[in-house]
Steps between C-alpha positions, in 0.01 A plus 500: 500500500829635464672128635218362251624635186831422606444166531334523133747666360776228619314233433408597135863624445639128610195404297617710246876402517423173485317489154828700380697243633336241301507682152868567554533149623324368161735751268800381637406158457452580108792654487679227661365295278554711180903564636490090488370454166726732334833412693361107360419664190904587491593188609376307173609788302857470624471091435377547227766767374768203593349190300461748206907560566524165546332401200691740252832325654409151448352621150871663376666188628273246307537771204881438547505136526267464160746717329777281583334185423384607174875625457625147542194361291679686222841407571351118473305567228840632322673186601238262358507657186886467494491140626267436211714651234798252672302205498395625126858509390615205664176277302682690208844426605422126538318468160760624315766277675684242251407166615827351353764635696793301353446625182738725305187640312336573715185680477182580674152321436334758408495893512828646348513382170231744411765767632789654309867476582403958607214383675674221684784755615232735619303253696856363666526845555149568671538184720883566623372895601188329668 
């Protein structure tokens, strides 16, 4: 009896030990698998950190560029207008233009005789400073 429960006793200890061994078996497999899901989890987290960088860089630098090009949308915008005030004054300039250039009376079509001799000085005036 004595070699009997010996016998029981080791075989329901390795019995015993090996039912332990499974569990712990089992747990480290969810752990293992809960270590790889969060060091994954991390992963994206860290990609995702970068495209947001990423993102915000490319976003300042198309913010810069659309400043600039509405900066020289102005400029042109100025230069138009000016260009149209030039090609206004020239239209002037060649209506009032005496068609009879040998002429010692010379005078123009139109346009200045409604001016006085004052207003004719100030408007030689205007044009010279311009």
């Amino acid at each position: 009896m004595d070699w009997l429960s010996i016998i029981i006793a080791a075989i329901s200890a390795l019995a015993g030990g090996g039912l332990l061994s499974l569990l712990t078996i089992k747990e480290s497999k969810k752990g293992m698998k809960i270590d790889n899901a969060e060091k994954e989890d991390n992963r994206w987290e860290k990609l995702a950190n970068e495209l947001q960088e990423q993102n915000e860089k490319l976003n300042e630098r198309l913010d810069k560029k659309d400043a600039l090009i509405q900066e020289k949308d102005d400029i042109i915008s100025d230069l138009r207008c000016k260009l149209d005030e030039t090609r206004s004054e020239l239209v002037k300039a060649k209506m009032m233009r005496c068609s009879r250039l040998a002429c010692p009376d010379r005078k123009p079509p139109f346009g200045y005789a409604e001016l006085t001799p004052d207003e004719l000085l100030e408007e030689k005036q205007r044009l010279n400073i311009e």
